[in-house]
C-alpha positions in Angstrom: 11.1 -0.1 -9.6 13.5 -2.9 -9.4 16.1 -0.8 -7.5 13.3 -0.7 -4.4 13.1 -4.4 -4.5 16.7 -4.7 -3.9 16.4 -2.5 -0.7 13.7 -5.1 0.3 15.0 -8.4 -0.5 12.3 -10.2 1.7 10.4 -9.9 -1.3 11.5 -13.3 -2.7 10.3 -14.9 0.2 7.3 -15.1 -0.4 6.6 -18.1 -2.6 3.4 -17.6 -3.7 3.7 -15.4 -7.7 0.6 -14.3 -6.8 0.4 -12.8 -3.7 4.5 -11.8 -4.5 3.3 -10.0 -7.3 0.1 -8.4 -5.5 2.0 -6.8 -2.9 4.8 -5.2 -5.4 1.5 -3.4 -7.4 0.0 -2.3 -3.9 3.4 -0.9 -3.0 3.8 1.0 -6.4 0.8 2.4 -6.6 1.0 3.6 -3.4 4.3 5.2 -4.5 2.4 6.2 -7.6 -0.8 7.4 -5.7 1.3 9.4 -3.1 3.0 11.4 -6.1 6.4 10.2 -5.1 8.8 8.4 -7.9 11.4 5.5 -7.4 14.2 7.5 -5.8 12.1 9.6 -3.6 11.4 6.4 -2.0 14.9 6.1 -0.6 14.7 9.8 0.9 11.5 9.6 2.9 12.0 9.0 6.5 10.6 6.0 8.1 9.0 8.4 10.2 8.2 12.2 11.0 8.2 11.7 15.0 12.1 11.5 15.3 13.8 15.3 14.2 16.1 14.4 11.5 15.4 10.4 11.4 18.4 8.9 9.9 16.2 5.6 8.9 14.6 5.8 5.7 11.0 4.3 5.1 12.6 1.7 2.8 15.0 0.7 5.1 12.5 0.4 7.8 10.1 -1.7 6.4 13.1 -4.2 5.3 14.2 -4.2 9.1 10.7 -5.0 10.4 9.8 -7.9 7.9 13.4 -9.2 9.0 12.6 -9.2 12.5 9.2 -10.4 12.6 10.3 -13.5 10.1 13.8 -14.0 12.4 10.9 -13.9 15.3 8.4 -16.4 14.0 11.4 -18.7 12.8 12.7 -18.7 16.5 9.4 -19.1 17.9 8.8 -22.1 15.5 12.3 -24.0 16.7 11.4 -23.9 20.4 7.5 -24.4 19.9 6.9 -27.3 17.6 2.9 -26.3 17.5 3.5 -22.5 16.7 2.0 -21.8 14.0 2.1 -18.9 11.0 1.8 -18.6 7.5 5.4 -17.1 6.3 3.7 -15.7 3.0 1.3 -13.7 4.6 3.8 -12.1 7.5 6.5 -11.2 4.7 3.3 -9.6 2.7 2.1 -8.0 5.8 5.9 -7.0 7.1 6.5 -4.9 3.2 3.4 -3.3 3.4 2.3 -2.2 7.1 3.6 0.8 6.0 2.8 1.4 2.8 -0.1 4.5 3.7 3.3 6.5 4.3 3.2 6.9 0.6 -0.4 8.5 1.1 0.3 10.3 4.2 3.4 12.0 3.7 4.3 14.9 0.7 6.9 16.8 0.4 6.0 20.9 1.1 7.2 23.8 -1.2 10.5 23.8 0.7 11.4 20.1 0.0 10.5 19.2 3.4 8.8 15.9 4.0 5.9 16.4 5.9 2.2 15.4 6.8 0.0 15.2 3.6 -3.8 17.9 3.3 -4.9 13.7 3.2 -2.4 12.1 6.0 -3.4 15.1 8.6 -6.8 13.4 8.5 -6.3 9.4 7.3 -3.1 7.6 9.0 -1.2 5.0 7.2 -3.0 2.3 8.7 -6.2 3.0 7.5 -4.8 4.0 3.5 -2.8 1.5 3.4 -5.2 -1.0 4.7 -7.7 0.7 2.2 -5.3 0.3 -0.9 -4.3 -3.5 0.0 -8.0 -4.2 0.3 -8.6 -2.6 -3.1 -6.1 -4.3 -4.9 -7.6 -7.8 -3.7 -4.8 -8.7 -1.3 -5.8 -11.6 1.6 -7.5 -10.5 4.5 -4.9 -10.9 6.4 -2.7 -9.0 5.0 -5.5 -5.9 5.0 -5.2 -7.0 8.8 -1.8 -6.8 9.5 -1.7 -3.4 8.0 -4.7 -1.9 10.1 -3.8 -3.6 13.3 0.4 -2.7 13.2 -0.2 0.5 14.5 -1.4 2.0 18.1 -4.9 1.5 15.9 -5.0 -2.0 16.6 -4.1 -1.7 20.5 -7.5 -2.6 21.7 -8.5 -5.2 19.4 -7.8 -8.5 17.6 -4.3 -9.0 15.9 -3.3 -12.5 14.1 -0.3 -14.5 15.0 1.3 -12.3 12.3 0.0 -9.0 12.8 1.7 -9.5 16.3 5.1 -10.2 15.2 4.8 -7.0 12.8 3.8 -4.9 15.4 6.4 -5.7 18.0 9.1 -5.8 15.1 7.8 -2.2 14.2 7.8 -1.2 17.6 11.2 -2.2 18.3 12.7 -0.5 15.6 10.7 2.7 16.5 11.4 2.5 20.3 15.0 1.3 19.6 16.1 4.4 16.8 14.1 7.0 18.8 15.9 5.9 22.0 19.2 6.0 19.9 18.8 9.6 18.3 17.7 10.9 21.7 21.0 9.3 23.4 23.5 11.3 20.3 
């Protein structure tokens, strides 16, 4: 599936093998899992709230992990004592939306809609589900479950933050965008 790393670069950021190598598995077999293939993966919309988004899911979760890094490297220049660990927010950035694979199928039209499992488990939870299964840090199982509205009223990490405001402002930003056209 080397032509979906290309798509997300970030992926050689992280400088621990290990963990690099984790979160490629948990995002295939969420592929795998979701009975989509390689270049399906390019076709799926980031998401199914915005009529015709133009904004694949690929494309999406490369924005996100860009901003939240391009946030905690700012936030690091002006504040000495902030601290993060940049493996673990690249890790969480690929894969807070990896239960997309899970949630979403495609219906006997073609159509990409809500999977007979995603109408009852959201991405957060399957995707926090599968990283936990495949032995990825807690944190990362974290930043998944806690991206979303899901994780409103409780604890998020330094990095779970950044993800969810950088998923936020892609949302709120493209939605706004469509809506303007």
């Amino acid at each position: 599936m080397e032509k979906i790393w290309r798509e997300i670069p970030q992926i050689e950021g992280i400088s621990d093998e290990k963990l690099r190598n984790k979160v490629k598995m948990c995002f295939e077999e969420a592929i795998i899992r979701g009975g989509w293939n390689e270049n399906d993966a390019f076709s799926i919309p980031f998401t199914l709230l915005i009529p015709n988004c133009p904004i694949s899911l690929l494309q999406h979760i490369s924005s996100v992990t860009q901003i939240a890094m391009q946030s905690a490297e700012e936030l690091s220049s002006k504040f000495p004592a902030f601290e993060y660990d940049r493996d673990i927010l690249i890790a969480g950035g690929i894969l807070h939306d990896v239960g997309k694979f899970l949630e979403y199928a495609r219906d006997k039209d073609g159509k990409i809609v809500k999977s007979d499992f995603g109408k009852l488990v959201r991405h957060p939870f399957s995707g926090a589900a599968l990283a936990y299964e495949m032995k990825l840090p807690a944190k990362v199982v974290h930043i998944i479950a806690t991206h979303a509205h899901e994780g409103d009223k409780g604890h998020r990490c330094t990095e779970s933050i950044l993800v969810n405001k950088a998923d936020f402002i892609t949302f709120d930003t493209i939605r706004e965008f469509i809506g303007e056209q």
